[in-house]
C-alpha positions in Angstrom: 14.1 13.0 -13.5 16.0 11.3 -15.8 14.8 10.6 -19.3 15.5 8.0 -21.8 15.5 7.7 -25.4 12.7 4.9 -27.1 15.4 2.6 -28.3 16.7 2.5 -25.3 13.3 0.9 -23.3 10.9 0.0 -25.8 12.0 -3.3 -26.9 12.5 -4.2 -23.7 9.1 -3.1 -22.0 7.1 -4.3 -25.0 8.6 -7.9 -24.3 7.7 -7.2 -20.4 4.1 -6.3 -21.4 3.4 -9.4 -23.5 4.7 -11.3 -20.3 2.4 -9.2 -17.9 -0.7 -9.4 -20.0 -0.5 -12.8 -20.2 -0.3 -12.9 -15.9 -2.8 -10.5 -15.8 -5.2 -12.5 -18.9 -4.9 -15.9 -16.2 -6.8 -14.2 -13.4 -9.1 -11.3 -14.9 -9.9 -13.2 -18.4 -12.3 -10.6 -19.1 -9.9 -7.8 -18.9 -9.1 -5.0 -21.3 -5.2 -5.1 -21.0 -3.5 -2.2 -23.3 0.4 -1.0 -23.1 -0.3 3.1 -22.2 1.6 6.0 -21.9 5.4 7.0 -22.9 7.0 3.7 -22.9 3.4 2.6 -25.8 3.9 5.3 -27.9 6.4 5.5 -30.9 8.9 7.9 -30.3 8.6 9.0 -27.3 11.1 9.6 -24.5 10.2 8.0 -21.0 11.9 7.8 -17.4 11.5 3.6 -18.5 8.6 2.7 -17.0 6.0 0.1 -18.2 2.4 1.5 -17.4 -0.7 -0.9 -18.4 -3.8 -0.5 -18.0 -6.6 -2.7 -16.8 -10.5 -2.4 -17.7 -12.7 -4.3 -16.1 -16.6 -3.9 -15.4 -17.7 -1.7 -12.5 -19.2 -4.7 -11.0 -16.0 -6.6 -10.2 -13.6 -3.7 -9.7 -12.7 -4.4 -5.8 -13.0 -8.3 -7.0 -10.1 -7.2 -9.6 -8.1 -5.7 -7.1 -7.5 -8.2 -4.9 -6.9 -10.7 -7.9 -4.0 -7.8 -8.8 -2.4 -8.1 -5.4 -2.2 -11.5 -5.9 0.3 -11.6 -8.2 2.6 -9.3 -6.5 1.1 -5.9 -6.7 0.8 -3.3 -4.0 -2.1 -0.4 -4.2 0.0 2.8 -4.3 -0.9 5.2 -1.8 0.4 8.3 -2.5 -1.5 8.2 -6.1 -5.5 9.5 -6.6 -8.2 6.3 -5.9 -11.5 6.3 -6.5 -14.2 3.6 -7.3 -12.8 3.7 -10.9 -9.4 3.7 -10.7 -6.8 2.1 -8.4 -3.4 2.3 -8.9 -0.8 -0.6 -8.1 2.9 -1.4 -8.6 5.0 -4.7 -8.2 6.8 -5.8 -5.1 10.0 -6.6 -5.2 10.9 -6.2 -9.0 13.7 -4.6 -10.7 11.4 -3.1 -13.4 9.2 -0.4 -13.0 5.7 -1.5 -13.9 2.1 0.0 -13.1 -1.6 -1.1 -13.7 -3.6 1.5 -13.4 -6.8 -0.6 -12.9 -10.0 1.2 -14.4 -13.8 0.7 -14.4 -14.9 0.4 -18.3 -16.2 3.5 -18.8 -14.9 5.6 -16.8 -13.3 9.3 -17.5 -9.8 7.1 -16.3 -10.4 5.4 -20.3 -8.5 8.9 -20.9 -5.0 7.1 -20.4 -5.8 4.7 -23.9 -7.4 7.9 -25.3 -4.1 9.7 -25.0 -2.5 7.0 -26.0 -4.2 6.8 -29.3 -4.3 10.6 -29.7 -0.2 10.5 -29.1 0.1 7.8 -31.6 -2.3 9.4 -34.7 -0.1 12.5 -34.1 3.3 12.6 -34.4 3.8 16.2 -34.3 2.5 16.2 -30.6 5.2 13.1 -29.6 7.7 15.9 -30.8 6.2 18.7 -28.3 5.8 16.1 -25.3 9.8 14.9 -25.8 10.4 18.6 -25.5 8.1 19.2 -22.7 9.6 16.0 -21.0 13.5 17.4 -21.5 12.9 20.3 -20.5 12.5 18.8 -16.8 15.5 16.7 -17.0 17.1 17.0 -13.8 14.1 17.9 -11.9 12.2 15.8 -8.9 9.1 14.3 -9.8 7.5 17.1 -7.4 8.6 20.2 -9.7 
């Protein structure tokens, strides 16, 4: 894996989030859409990808996924699924961008929790660079 540095992909993917949330706001208005992991976080180093996350109400998960795949998204299959949590990726884009849609609710709200946790403590952005580094060169499997 290769890692990069948060000037080097945070403007950039901030500006891509503001553009997805709006896509995402025009066909699940009711959705929680917040800017998660590595690439959210001040600080922090990141292969440069764009991760968002999507709450919406139990109810109208499946409803929510197919309005996903409608703009271009694929369910990732070689990711956990459950009825809380489906992952999906773009088609056909140069970015790498995730939504990692999520029942309100659910133990999946961890990925905002983090998030927040991450941001409120500095010193542990500092150990997760490290962490990250350390695997520089590795496959995502190791």
């Amino acid at each position: 894996m290769k890692f990069f540095l948060p000037e080097d992909f945070q403007p950039k993917l901030n500006l891509i989030f503001e553009n997805e949330k709006v896509s995402i706001q025009k066909i699940l208005p009711h959705a929680r859409i917040e800017h998660i992991c590595a690439s959210s976080i001040p600080h922090a180093v990141s292969k440069g990808d764009l991760d968002i996350f999507v709450g919406v109400d139990s109810s109208g998960f499946n409803d929510a996924i197919s309005s996903i795949k409608s703009i271009g998204y694929f369910e990732q299959k070689d990711t956990f699924r459950s009825e809380t949590l489906c992952m999906l990726k773009k088609e056909d884009r140069t970015d790498d961008i995730a939504k990692q849609l999520v029942a309100n609710g659910s133990e999946f709200e961890v990925f905002v929790s983090f998030r927040d946790l991450m941001i409120n403590h500095p010193e542990y952005v500092h150990a997760y660079n490290e962490l990250k580094t350390s695997c520089s060169g590795m496959n995502e499997d190791d």
